[in-house]
Every structure is written in C-alpha cells, then in structure tokens.
C-alpha positions in Angstrom: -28.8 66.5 -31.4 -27.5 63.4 -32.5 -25.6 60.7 -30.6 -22.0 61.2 -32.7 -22.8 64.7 -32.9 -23.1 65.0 -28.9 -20.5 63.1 -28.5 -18.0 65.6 -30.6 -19.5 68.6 -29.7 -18.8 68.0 -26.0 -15.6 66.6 -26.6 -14.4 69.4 -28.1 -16.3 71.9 -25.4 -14.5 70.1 -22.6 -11.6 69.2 -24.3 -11.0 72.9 -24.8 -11.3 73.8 -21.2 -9.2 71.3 -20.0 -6.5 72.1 -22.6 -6.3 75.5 -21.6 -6.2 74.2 -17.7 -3.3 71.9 -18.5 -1.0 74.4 -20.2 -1.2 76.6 -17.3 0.9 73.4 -15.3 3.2 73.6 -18.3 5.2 76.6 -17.7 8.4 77.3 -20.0 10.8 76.9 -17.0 14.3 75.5 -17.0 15.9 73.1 -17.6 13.7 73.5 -20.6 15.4 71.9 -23.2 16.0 68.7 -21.3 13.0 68.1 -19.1 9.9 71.1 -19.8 9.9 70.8 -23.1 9.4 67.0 -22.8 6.8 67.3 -20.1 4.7 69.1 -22.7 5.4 67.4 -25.5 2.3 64.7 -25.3 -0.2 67.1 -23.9 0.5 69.0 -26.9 -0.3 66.7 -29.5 -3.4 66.8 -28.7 -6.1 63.8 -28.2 -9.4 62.7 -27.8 -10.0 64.4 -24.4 -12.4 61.1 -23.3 -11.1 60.7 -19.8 -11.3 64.3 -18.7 -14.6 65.0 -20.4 -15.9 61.5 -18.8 -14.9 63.3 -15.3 -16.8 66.6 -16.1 -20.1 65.1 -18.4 -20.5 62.8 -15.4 -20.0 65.9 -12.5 -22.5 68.3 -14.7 -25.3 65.4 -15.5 -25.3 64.7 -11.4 -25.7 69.0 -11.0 -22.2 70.1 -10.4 -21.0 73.2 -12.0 -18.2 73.7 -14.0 -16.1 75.0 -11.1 -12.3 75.1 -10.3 -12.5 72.1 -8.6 -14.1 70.2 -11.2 -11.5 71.7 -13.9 -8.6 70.7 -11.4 -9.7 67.2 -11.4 -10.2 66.8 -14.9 -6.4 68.3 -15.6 -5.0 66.0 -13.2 -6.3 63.2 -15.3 -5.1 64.6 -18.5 -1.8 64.8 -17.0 -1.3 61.2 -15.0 -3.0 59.8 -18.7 -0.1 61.8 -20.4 2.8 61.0 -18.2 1.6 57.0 -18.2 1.8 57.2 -21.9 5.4 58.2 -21.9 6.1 55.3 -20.2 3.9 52.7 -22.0 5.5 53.9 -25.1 8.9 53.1 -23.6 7.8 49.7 -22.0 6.3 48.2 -25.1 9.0 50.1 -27.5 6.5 52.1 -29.7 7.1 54.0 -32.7 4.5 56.2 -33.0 2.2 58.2 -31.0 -0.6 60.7 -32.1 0.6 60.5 -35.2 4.8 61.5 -34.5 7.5 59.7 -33.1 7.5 58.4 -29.6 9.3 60.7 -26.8 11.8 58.1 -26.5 12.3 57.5 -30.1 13.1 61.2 -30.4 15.3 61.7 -26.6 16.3 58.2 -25.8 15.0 56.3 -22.8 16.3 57.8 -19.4 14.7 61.2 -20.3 11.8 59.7 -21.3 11.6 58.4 -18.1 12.6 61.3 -16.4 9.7 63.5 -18.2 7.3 60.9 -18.1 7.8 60.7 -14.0 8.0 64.8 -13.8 4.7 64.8 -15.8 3.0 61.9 -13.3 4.1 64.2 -10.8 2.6 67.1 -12.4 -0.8 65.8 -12.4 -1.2 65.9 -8.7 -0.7 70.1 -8.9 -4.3 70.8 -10.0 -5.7 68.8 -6.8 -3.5 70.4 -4.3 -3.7 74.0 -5.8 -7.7 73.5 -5.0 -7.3 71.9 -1.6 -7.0 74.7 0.3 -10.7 75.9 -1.1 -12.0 72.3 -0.8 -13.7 70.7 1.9 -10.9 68.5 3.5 -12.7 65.3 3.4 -13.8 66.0 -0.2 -9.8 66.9 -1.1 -8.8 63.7 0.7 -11.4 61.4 -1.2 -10.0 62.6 -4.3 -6.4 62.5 -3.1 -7.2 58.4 -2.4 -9.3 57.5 -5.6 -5.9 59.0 -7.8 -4.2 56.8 -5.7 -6.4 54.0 -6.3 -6.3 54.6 -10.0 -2.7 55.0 -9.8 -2.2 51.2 -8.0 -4.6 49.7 -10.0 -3.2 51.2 -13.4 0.3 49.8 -12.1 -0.8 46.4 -11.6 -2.7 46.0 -14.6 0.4 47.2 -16.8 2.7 44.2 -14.4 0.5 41.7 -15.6 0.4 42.9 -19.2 4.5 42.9 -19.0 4.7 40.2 -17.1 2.9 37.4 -19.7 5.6 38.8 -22.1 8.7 38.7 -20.1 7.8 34.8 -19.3 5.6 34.2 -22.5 2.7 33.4 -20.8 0.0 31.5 -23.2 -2.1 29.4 -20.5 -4.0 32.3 -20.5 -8.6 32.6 -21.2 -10.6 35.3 -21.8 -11.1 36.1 -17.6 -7.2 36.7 -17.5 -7.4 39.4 -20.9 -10.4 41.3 -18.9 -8.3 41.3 -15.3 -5.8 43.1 -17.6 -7.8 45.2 -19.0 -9.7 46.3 -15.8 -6.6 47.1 -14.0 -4.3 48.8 -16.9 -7.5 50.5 -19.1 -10.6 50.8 -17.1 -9.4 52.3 -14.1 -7.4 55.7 -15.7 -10.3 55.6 -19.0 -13.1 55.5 -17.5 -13.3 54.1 -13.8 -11.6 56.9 -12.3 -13.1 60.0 -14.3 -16.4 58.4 -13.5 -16.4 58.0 -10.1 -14.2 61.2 -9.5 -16.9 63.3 -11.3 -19.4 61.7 -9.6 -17.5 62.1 -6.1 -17.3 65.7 -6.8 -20.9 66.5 -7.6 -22.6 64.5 -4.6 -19.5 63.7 -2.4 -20.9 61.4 0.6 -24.5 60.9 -1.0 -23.3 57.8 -3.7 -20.9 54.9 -2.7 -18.2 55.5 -5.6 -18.1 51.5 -6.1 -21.8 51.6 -7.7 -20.3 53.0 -11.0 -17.4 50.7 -11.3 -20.0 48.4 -13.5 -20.4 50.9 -15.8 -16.7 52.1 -16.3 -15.2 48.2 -16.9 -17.9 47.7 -19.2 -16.8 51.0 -21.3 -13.4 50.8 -20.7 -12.9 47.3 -21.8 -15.4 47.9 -25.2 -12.8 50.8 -25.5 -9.9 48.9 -25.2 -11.4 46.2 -27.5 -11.9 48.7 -30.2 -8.6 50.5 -29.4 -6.7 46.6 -30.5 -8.9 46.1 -33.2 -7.6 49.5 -34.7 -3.8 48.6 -34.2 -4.7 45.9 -36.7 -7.4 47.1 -38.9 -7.4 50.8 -38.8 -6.2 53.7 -40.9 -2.6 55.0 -39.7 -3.4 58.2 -40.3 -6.1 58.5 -39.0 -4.9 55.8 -35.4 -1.6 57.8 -35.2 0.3 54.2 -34.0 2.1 51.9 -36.3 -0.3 49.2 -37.9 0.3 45.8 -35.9 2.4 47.0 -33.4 0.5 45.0 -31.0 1.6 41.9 -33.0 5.1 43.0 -33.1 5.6 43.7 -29.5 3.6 40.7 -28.7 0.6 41.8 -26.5 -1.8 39.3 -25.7 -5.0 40.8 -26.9 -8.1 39.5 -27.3 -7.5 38.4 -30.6 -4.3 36.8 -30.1 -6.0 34.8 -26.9 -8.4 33.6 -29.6 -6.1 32.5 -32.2 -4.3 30.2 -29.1 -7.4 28.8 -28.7 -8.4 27.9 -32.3 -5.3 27.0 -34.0 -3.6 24.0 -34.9 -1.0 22.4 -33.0 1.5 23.1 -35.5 0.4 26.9 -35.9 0.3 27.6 -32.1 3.7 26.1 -31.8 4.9 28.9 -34.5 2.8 31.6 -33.0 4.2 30.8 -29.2 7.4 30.8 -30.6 6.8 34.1 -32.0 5.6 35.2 -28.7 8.8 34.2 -27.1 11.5 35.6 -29.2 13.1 39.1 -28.3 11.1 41.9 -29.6 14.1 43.1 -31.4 14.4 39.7 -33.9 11.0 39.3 -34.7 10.3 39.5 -38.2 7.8 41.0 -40.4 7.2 37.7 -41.9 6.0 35.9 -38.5 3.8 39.4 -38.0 2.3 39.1 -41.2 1.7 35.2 -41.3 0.4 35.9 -37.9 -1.9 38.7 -39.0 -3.0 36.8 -41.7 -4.1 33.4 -39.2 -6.1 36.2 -37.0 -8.0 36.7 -40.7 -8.3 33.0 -41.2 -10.2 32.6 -37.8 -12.0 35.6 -37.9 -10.3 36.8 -34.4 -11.4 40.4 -35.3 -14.9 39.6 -36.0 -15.1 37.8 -32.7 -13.3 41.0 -30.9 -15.8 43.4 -32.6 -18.6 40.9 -31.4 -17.2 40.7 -28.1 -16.7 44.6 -28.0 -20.2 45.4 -29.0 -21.8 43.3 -26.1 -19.6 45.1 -23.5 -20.9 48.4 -25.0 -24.4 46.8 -24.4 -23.9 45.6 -20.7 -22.3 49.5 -20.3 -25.4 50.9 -21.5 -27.9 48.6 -19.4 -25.4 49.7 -16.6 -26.0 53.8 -17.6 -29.7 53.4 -17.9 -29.6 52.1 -13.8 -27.4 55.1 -13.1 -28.7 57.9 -14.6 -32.3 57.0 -15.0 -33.1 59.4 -12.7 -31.0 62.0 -13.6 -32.7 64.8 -15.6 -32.3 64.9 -19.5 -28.9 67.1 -20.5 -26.7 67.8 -23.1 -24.1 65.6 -20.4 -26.3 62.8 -19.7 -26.8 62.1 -23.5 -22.9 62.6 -24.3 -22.6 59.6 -21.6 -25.6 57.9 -23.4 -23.6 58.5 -27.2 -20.4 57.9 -26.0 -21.3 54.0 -25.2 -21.6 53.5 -29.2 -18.8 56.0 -30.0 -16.0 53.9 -28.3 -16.9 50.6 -30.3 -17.4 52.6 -33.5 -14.6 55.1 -33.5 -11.5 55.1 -36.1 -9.0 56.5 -33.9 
C-alpha cells in the first residue's frame, strides 16, 4: 500500500472508531438547547481524526491492542482538541470552521465559552470511566501527561496572544517554534505520541524520548496548516482565506516579511499589527499578502516545513527501527509527508 493511501485508509479506520467512542460522551441531555447541543457541535463536523489516530497507530505499531483503554484515550484527545477549538475560535475571532460558521459566530461568546469549558471537561470522562479497570499507576500516568498537554497547550496559546495584545515584532524564528511547541505540538502530536506509546509499554520507554519526533511533526504540521490559511482552497481548508493576516498572528511568514522588508514597509506592516482587529482593512491584508508574495515568505515556509518533516522522519527511523513492519508503523512513516503535503 501506498504512503497517501495508508495514511487515508487508517485515518478513516480509526477515525471511525473514535467517532463512534466520542458520541457515546455526547448524550442528548438537558439543557440541550443551550449547552448539549453546543458541546456536540464541533465533534460533529467532523475532521481529520490525526491526533487520535496518532495515539492508537503509535499504541498498535509498539503491540497494544485496540482495547478500551486505548479507545478511551484516543476520545479524550478528540474531545480536549474539540473543546480548545471553541475557544481559539473565540480568542482569535474566527469566521469559519470545518467549513460553517464558528460556535461563537452562531451563539455569541459566553456560551461559547460555557460549551467549550463543558466539552474540556468532557474529555477527561473516557480516562476515568477506564480507571477503575486500569492499573493505578498506568491511570495516573495518563491522568499527568493530559495534564501536561493541557499546561503546555495553555502557555503556548499566552504567548501566541500575548505578542498580539502588546504587538510584539522583536521576535526570530526560535520565538515562532517556542509557540508552536507549546500551542500545536503538544495536543497534535506530542501528547497522542507519547500517550500511545505510554499505554502499549507503560514503564519500559521514558515518554520524553519521543518528544523529538512529535515537535518535528507538529511544527511541519503547523507550517503547512499557515501556509493553507494563505494559499489554500476554502473549500477544501474550511477557514476564511487570510484570516491569519487579519487577526494578526505572527507566523512564520509574517516573522519573515519583518525581517526582509524595508523600513518604510515594516513601519506599515507593524502598524497593521497594532491596530484593533476590528479596523483593520482589507486593503492593508491584501497589500500585506501581496509583500509575503514579493519576498517569497511562503516558499521559505514550505522550505522550512519540508526540513522539519525530514528531521521527523530521521527521528521515526530511531524510534521504530526496531519495531516490526505494520500497517501502523507505515501510516506513522506516510503521515510525515502527508502533513506538509495536505490541502486541508
């Protein structure tokens, strides 16, 4: 089987099981209208299923089967991913996600909120509901790695916030990767990797050897995912094209453009930065957008993307070399490559 092929065919395998897992911490209950129905909104929009299928591929190429525990932890992932997606959409003021409007757009922000905290909540269910059958030091490992995710995801997201609030521009491409470690890495691909891993040999593998391998996927993902909010199909992304621009993230590409442009154009642009989200314009997005094409900050991002994928897959080859051929350890193999060359 081909690498993309692989890669979809599991994605869809897994994806499937842990849809079917997640519903089941959905239930119809009241007050429905004004909180349930929320809580279920994102899960049921679908998505890629990476992060949970990361957990499981990872648990099943080290020999775990495809038990309740295993399922548990990758719902509680699709849930905490769900629930922290509510409340990015609110913190950077989306439009748009998978393809409809944001939950806030639709509800307004305080239920947002409320849902989004109900849903974080949520994804701690699976793990306790499996506890009880778990051995307690295994349960408590896990317990204290979704914590660790959890901090980690919180202080990547404060920086992130934080460089807008104050416009911060001092900023080099050490400061774009501590971001991304902390606010991407850790929930994408961090913690399903060394949760899965955990769970197939708990106490036989120090967790920390595969957080290598998770930054280095995790930030090609993240890479990709900007380069799609300005180059992508909106269709096909589900996210309104240059939102990044317009809420004024400081991506890769927009670190670049501080860095090559002329005094007079990095003036306009940290100006840009600075002014209230609400009274940017589409002209200073579009002048903007058009400066990224002048200095080829896309190109560079791809570039910069592709040799994180490469330094991920020199990191999987130390890691799983000795693991048996499987349809799991290829997905992890194919999935490298599928993050920097996805469309959505």
């Amino acid at each position: 089987m081909t690498p993309p092929a692989v890669v979809s065919e599991v994605l869809r395998d897994y994806g499937a099981v842990v849809r079917d897992a997640v519903r089941a911490y959905l239930p119809p209950a009241e007050p429905r209208r004004y909180l349930y129905d929320l809580v279920a909104d994102y899960p049921g929009r679908g998505g890629k299923m990476m992060r949970p299928s990361l957990c499981i591929a990872v648990a099943r190429a080290l020999g775990a089967p495809l038990d309740p525990l295993l399922i548990a932890a990758a719902a509680s992932i699709e849930l905490m991913h769900n629930a922290m997606l509510i409340h990015d959409d609110i913190e950077d003021e989306s439009d748009r996600r998978r393809g409809e409007p944001t939950l806030h757009s639709l509800w307004g922000n305080a239920m947002a909120i409320n849902a989004g905290d109900a849903l974080a909540m949520t994804s701690l269910r699976p793990l306790l509901d499996v506890a009880a059958h778990t051995d307690p030091l295994l349960a408590l490992g896990i317990l204290e790695e979704t914590e660790h995710m959890a901090r980690e995801s919180a202080e990547g997201q404060a920086l992130e916030l934080g460089w807008r609030a104050d416009n911060v521009v001092a900023l080099e491409e050490r400061d774009y990767f501590e971001m991304v470690l902390k606010k991407t890495c850790w929930l994408a691909t961090i913690h399903p990797v060394r949760l899965g891993a955990l769970i197939a040999v708990a106490g036989r593998v120090d967790p920390t050897a595969f957080v290598r391998f998770g930054f280095f996927l995790g930030a090609a993902f993240q890479i990709q995912y900007d380069v799609l909010n300005l180059a992508g199909d909106t269709e096909v992304y589900g996210k309104e094209t240059a939102g990044d621009l317009r809420e004024g993230k400081r991506t890769l590409m927009i670190i670049r453009l501080l860095q090559l442009a002329t005094a007079d154009e990095r003036v306009r642009l940290v100006a840009h930065l600075g002014t209230p989200m609400a009274a940017r314009t589409g002209r200073e997005v579009g002048w903007i957008r058009d400066r990224i094409d002048h200095y080829g900050c896309i190109d560079y991002a791809r570039q910069v993307a592709h040799a994180m994928a490469g330094a991920a897959l020199e990191e999987y080859a130390r890691l799983f070399a000795p693991v048996p051929p499987s349809r799991d350890r290829a997905f992890l193999e194919g999935l490298i490559t599928w993050v920097v060359e996805r469309t959505s």
